[in-house]
N, C-alpha and C positions, 0 to 999 in steps of 0.2 A: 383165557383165550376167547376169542371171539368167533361164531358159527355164524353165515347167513343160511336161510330158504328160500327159495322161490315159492311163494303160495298161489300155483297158476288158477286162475278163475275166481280168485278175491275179491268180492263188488260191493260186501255187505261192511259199512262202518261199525254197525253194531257188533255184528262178530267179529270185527278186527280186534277191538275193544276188548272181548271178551275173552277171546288167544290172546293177545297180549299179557293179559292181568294172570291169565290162570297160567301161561310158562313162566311169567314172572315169577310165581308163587311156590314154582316144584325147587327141591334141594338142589343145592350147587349151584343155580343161578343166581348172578347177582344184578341184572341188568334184562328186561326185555323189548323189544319195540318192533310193532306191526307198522310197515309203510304199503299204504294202502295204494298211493299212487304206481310204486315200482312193483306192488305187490311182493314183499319180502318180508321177513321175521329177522330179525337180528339178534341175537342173545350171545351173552356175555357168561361164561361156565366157566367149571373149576375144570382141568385137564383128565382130569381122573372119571368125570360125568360123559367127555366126546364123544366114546363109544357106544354110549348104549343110550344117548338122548334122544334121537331119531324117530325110532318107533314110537316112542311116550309123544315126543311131537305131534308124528301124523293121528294119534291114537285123538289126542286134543282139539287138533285143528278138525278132523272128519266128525267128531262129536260137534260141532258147530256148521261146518259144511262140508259133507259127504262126499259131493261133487270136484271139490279141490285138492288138486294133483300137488304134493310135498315134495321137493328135491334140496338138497344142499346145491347150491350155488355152484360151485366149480362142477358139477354134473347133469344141472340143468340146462333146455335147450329154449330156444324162442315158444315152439310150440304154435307158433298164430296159427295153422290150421287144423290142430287140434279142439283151440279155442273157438274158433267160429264153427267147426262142427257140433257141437256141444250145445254154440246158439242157435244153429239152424235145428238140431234135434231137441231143442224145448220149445221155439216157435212151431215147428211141427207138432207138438203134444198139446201146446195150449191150443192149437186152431183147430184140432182133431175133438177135443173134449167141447171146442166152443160149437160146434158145428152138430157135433151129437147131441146138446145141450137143446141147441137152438131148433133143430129138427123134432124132438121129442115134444116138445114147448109148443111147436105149431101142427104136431098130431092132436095133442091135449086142447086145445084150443078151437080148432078146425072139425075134429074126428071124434070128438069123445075118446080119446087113446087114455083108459087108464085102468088101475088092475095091477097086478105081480109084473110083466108086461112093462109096464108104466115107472113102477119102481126100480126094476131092476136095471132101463134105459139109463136111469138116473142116478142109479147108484155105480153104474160104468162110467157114466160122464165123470161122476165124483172123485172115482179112482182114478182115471188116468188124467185129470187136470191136478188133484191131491194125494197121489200118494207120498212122494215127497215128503209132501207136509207132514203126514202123517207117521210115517216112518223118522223123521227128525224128532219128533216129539217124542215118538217111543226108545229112542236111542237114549234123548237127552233125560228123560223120567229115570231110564234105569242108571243112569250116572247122577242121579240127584238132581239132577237141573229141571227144574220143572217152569216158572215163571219165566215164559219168552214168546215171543208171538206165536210159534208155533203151536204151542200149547193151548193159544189164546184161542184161534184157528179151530184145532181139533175138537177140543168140546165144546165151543158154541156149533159149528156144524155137526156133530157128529149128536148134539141135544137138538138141534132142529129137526135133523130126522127124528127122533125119537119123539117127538109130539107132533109129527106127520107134516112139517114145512120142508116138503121136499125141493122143490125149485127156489127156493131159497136159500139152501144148504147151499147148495151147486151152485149158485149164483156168488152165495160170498166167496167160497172157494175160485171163483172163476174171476174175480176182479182183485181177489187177493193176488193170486200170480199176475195177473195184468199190470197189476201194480209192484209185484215185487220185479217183473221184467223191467219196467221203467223204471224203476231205481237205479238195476244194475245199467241201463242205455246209458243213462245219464252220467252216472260213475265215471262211465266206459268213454262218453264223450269230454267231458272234464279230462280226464286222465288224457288222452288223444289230444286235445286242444293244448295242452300244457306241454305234454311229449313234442307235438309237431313246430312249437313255439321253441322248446330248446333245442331243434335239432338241427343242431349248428355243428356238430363234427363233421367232415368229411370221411369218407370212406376211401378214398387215395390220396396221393401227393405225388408231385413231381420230381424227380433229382435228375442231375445230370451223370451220364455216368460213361468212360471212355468213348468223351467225345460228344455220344447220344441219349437226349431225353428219354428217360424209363419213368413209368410209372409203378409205384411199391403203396402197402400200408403205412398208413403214416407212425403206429405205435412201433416203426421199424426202424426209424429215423433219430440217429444220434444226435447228441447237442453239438452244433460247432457245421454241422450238416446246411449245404445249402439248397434250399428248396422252390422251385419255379410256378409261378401263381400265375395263370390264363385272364383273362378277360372272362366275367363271369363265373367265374369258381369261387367257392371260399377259402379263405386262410387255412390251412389244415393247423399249425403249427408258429406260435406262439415266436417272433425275433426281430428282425432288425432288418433293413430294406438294404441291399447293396448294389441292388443295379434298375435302372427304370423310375419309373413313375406310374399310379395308378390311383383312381377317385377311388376309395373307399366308405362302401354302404356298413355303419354299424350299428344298424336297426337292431338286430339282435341281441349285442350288444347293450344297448344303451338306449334305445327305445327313441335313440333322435331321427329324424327324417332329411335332415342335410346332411350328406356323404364331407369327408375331410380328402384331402390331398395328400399323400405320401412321399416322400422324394427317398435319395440315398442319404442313410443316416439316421432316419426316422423310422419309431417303434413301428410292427405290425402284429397286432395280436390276431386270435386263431377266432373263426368264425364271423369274422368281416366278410365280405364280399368286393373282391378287385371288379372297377365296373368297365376301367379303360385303362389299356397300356398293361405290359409284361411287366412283372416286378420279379427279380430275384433274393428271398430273404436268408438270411446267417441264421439259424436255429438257436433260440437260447435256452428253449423249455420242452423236456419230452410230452410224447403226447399224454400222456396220464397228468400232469403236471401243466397241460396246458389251460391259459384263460377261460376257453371252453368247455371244456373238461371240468372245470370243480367251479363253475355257476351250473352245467346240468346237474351234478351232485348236490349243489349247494338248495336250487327249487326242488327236486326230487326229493330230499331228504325233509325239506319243511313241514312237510305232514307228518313228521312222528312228534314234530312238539306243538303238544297240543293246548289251545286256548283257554285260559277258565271256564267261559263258556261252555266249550265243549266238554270238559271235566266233570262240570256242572250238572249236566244233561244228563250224562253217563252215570253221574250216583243218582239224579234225581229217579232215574228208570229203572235203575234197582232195588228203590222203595217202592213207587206208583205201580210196578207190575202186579206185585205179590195183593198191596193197598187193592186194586180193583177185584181182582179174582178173589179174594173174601168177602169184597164190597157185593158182586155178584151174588155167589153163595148166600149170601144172610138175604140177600134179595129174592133169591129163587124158593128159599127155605121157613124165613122167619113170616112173612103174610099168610099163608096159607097155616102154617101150624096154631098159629095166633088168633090171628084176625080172620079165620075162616073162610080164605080168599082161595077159588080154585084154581090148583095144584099148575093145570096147565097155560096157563093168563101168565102166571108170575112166573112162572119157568123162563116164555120166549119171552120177556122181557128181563132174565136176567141174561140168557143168549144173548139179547139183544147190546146190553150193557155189554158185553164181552167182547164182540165183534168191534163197538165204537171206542173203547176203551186200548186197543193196540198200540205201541207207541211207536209206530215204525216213522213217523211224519218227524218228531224229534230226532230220534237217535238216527234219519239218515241224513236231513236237510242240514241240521247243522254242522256236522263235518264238513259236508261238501261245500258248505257256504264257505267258512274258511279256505278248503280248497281251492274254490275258483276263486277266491280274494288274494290268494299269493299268487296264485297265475294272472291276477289282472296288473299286479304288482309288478309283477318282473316283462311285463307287456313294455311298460312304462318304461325302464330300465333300472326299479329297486327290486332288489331282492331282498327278500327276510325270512330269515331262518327259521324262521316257525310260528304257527298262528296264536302263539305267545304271545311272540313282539309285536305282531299286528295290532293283537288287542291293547296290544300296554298303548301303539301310538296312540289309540284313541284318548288315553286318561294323561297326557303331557300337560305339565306342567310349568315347567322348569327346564330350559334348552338351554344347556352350553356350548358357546363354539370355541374352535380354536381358532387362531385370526389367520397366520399364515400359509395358504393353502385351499385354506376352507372358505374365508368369506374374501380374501385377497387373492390374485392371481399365483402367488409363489414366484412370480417371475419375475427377478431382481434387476436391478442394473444400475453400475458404477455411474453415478451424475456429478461426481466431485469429490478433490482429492486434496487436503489439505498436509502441506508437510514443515519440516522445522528447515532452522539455516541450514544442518548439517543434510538434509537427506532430499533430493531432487525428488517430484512425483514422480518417475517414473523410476525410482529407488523403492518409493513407498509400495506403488503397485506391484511389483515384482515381488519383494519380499511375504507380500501379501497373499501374490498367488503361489510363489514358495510353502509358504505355510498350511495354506489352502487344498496344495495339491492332491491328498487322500482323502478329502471330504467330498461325500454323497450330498451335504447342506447343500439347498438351494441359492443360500448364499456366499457359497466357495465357488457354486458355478458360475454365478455372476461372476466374481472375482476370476475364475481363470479365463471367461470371456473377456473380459475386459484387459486381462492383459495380452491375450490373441501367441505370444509366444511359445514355441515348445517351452517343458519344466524339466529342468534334468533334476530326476528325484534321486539319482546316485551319490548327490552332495548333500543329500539327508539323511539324520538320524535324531534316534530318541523323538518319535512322533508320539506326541501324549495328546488326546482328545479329552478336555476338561468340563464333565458335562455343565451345562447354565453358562460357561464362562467363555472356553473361546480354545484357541490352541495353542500349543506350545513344540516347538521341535529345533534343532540346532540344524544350524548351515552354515559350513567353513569354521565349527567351532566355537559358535555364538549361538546364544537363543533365539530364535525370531518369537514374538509373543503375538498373538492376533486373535482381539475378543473385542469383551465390554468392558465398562470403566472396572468395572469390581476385579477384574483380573488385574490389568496395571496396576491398582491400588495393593493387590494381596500381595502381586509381586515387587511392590517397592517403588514404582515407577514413576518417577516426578514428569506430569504435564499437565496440559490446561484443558479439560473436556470442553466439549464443540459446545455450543449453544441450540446450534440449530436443531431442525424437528426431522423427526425420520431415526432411520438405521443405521446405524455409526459403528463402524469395524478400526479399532484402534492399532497402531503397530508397535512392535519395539523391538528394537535388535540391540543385541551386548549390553542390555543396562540402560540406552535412554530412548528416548521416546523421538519417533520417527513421524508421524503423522497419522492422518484419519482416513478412512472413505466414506464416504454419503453413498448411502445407497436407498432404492427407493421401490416399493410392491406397490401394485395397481391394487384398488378394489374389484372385487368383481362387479360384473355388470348388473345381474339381479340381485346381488347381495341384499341390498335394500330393500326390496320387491319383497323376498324372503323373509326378511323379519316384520316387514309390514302383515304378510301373509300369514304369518306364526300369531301376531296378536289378534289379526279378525277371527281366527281360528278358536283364541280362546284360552292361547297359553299365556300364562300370567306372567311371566318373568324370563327376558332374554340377558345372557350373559355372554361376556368374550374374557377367554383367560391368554394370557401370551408372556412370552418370555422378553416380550421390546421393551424398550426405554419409556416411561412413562406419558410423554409427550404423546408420544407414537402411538398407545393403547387408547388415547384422551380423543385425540383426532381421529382414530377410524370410527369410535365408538360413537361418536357427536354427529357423526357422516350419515354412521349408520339405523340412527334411533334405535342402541340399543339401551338398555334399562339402567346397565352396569358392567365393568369392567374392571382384572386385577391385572396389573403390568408389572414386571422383573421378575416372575418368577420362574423358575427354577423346574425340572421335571415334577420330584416329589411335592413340590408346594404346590401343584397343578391337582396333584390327590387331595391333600390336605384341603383345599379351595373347594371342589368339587366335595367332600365330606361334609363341608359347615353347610354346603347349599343343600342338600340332601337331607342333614338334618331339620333344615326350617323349611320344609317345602311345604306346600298343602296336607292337608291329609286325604289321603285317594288317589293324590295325582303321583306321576312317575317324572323323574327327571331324565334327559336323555342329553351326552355329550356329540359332538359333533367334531370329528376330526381326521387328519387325513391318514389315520388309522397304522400309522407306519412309527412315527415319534409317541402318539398320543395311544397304544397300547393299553399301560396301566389306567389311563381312565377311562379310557371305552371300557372296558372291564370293570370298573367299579363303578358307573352309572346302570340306572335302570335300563335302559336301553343304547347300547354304544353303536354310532351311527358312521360310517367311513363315509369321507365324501372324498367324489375324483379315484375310489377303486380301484380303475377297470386297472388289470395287471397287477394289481399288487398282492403278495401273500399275505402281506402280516394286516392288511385292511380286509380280506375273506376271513382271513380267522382271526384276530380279533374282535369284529363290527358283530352286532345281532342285526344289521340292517346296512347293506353296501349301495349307495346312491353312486350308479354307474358312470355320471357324468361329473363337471367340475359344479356344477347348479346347485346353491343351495336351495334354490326354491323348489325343486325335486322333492323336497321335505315337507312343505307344505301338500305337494303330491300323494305323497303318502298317508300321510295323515286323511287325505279327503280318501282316497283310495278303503283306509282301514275303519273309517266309521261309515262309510256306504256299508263296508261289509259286514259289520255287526249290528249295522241298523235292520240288515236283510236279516241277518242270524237273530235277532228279537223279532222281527214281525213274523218268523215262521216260528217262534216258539206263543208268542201272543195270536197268533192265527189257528195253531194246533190245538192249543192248550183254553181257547174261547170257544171252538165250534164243538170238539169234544166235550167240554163240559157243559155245556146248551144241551146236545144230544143227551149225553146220559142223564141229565136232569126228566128230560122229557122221555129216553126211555124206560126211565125209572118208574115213571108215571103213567106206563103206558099209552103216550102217545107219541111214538117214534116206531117205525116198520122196521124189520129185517133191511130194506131198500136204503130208509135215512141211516142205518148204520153202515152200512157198506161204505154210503158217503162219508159217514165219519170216519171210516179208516182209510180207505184208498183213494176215495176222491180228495180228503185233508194231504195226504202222501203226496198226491201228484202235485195238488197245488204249492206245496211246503217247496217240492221239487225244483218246478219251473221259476221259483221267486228265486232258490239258491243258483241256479245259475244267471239270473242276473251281475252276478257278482264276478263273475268272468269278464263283463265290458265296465264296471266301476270305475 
């Protein structure tokens, strides 16, 4: 079974990390994950653990942060003005300590103020800016956990006092919280930025109701319900337009900036905005269930899959913590026993080491780099499901598409109809849309557009859908057959295949053959743009797999400068194709399929990265895809792609930025030529700066 929490007042990625690992690690769980943006625990238990895992929880989570309130899900509330009380009373504690600090500082300066008097100023400033700190430390010691900032924190200040650098103690401690405050703003604005981006639910909806407009909840609202949309409101609820006209903005959406037109008969999904004109929509989807609805779940959720990167970070800090504070130690201990070096010299400089050596600049920037890289992501209108797939886009190598749908408009239409002595076209076409009648294809819709007539399907039976091949169903007692050649061919069917190029839908009724339709899909307009954009980019190999006539695969592929192309095949030979490409691919690189995520399923699945393109509404493209391009644009991919190595180009310069000024400092404090003052910069001032480079990565 599965248990949420709300962990209200969660800022710190480090400690997410850390709860995470350690509920993962207790009996009876099989699964755990900290989402840091919704603030939640998620865990996955045996039935018999339900009752009594709560306490162990909070017991877990407050050994890492004290401060954060544990609730199960179904019993927790908003809380926001709990939360900002909480901020207002730590900014009250630090400007109280800063202020005592700062007053004391300019007696000592100005007045000669110094003496027990003097110390003890500063040892109140110390307390009420770090007890915290210091209390976390002593929580975490008696539970084993000893290597963690706070630890780091406690005894280089608390050995500063003790060889009499007392304004210095107080000072690291004071730009320590300064800086752990700015992590959490930061966090908090990231988290806010991406919240205020998906919040695209309405909180009413219109019905009519005897006679007169009521407004209700929309999670209250049955399918089949029809709901009334204002000028300026958004789509609450996911259907179908039936009365009106209205421009709709799907910025939200889709990240496009041209609004589309609506009429009667046309889709309207939830979280659009009507900008002109009343629309009345036919409900097709409840609101839990709507397009809105599961893209906030779908970004919200992307931060529990996390990047190797981020992986990376997280073991490399559970070596480097422990590595420094010995590194320390033998600094503060082996000179002086040895080498005759006074006790107090090598001490503050191994404080010193201690203070520079923190890894908060790590373990917070590059989370939240990722972070705001999936929020600049779904800006645009891709979403990906976790800073995984972000990373993977950067190492592409190898991009499959599918043709129709993806790099072709999908949108068919009858241009010519070829039939025998025995069967008039407009025999052909009919049996055609006969056949055609229960098919979702794109290219059945062509066909029963094109024959514009009602279909009475009461004169059908025995409807068999033949996948790769075509259809088969009786009418009046006869077969109608309507595919590709390999069908006529399997079923016996003596005729003469077309010559021509394109999409060829064959017919047959009772045994002989009836005639053909030409049918014909647009390229998309960027298509080409797309894959031109895919090679400067750096991918080495573009493919297109399709189940058309060879011709047809030859001409789009020639159109398109793409690399290579396999045409007639079949669902499973789509796998099969997709496995040999995977097999020779570079070594490093990932391959990523592209399709419109509804037919092409098993291979979005079996590529490195499965990519739906044209999404918006669709289920089986949200959950199949690790990456849904919101629009019909392939070149949206190309988008991504620039999108996800911005953001890991940030998440390397703040690990090369951290990981270069700390190791300068501790060389040079090692050496004693580095202050209390240059180490402060190497831990807080490295933090802030790590900081403000990860939120870059919100406008990428």
């Amino acid at each position: 079974m599965e248990k949420v929490f709300i962990l209200k007042g969660l800022d710190c990625p480090n400690c997410s990390a850390k709860i995470e690992k350690e509920v993962g690690e207790l009996e009876g769980i099989t699964s755990s994950t900290v989402n840091l943006m919704k603030q939640t625990l998620t865990i996955t238990l045996d039935e018999d653990r339900a009752r009594t895992i709560t306490p162990i929880i909070e017991s877990i989570v407050h050994t890492h942060e004290p401060d954060v309130e544990v609730q199960e899900q179904s019993e927790a509330s908003p809380g926001c003005s709990e939360e900002n009380e909480n901020t207002r009373n730590r900014i009250i504690r630090l400007a109280a300590g800063a202020i005592l600090y700062a007053i004391i500082m300019v007696l000592h300066s100005f007045y000669s103020f110094t003496g027990m008097t003097y110390l003890a100023g500063l040892i109140a400033a110390y307390f009420i800016l770090g007890y915290d700190v210091l209390w976390q430390a002593l929580r975490n010691i008696t539970h084993g956990r000893i290597f963690d900032e706070h630890f780091l924190m406690s005894i280089s200040t608390i050995g500063a006092f003790g060889i009499g650098e007392y304004p210095e103690a107080v000072a690291v401690m004071l730009f320590y919280q300064i800086g752990e405050w700015f992590q959490d703003l930061a966090v908090d604005r990231s988290r806010h930025s991406i919240a205020g981006l998906m919040d695209i639910r309405p909180d009413v909806a219109h019905i009519r109701q005897d006679g007169k407009e009521i407004t209700v909840a929309p999670d209250t609202i049955a399918i089949g319900s029809t709901i009334i949309v204002h000028p300026g409101e958004r789509i609450p609820l996911d259907g179908q337009v039936t009365s009106g006209s209205s421009l709709l903005d799907t910025r939200a959406l889709t990240g496009e900036s041209v609004p589309r037109r609506v009429h009667s008969g046309d889709t309207a999904l939830s979280g659009c905005i009507a900008k002109d004109g009343v629309i009345e929509i036919k409900v097709s989807r409840t609101f839990g269930e709507s397009t809105a609805s599961k893209i906030i779940d779908l970004v919200q959720n992307a931060a529990s899959r996390k990047a190797p990167t981020e992986r990376f970070i997280t073991r490399f800090c559970r070596y480097y913590t422990p590595f420094v504070v010995f590194s320390a130690l033998l600094l503060g201990l082996v000179p002086p026993l040895f080498f005759g070096g006074l006790w107090a010299d090598w001490l503050i400089r191994s404080f010193i080491f201690l203070v520079i050596s923190c890894p908060c600049a790590l373990v917070i920037s590059i989370p939240l780099t990722f972070f705001s890289g999936i929020g600049a992501a779904s800006r645009k209108g891709i979403l990906v499901k976790g800073s995984n797939y972000l990373e993977a886009l950067t190492q592409l190598g190898t991009v499959v598409f599918d043709k129709t749908g993806t790099l072709t408009k999908g949108v068919f239409r009858v241009t010519a109809i070829d039939s025998t002595d025995n069967f008039s076209k407009d025999t052909v076409l009919h049996l055609a849309a006969l056949a055609e009648s229960q098919s979702r294809h794109p290219i059945a819709q062509s066909i029963r557009q094109a024959w514009k007539n009602p279909i009475d399907t009461t004169t059908l039976s025995d409807y068999q859908e033949l996948s790769g091949l075509g259809i088969c169903v009786v009418y009046r007692g006869k077969k109608i057959l309507a595919g590709n050649e390999t069908l006529l061919h399997q079923k016996h069917i003596t005729f003469t295949p077309s010559p021509a190029a394109g999409t060829k839908v064959y017919i047959a009724y009772g045994g002989s053959y009836a005639g053909c339709l030409h049918i014909t899909d647009e390229i998309k307009e960027d298509s080409r743009q797309a894959i031109q954009g895919l090679k400067d980019a750096g991918v080495s190999q573009t493919v297109m797999l399709t189940g058309d006539a060879e011709d047809i695969g030859r001409t789009v592929s020639q159109k398109l400068g793409l690399d290579t192309y396999y045409a007639q095949l079949l669902p499973q030979d789509k796998v099969d194709r997709l496995e040999e490409l995977d097999a020779h691919k570079q070594i490093g690189k990932k391959l990523a399929f592209v399709g419109d995520g509804i037919n092409d399923a098993p291979v979005l699945a079996r590529a490195d990265v499965g990519i739906a393109m044209g999404g918006l509404g669709s289920d089986a493209a949200i959950e199949a895809a690790d990456v849904v391009l919101m629009t019909d644009e392939p070149s949206k991919l190309v988008t991504a792609i620039r999108v996800a190595r911005a953001t890991k180009g940030i998440a390397w310069q703040n690990i090369v930025l951290a990981l270069g000024i700390k190791g300068l400092l501790l060389i040079l404090g090692a050496l004693g030529m580095a202050t209390m003052w240059e180490a402060v910069f190497g831990d807080v001032g490295v933090m802030i700066l790590a900081v403000l480079n990860s939120m870059r990565a919100l406008r990428a």
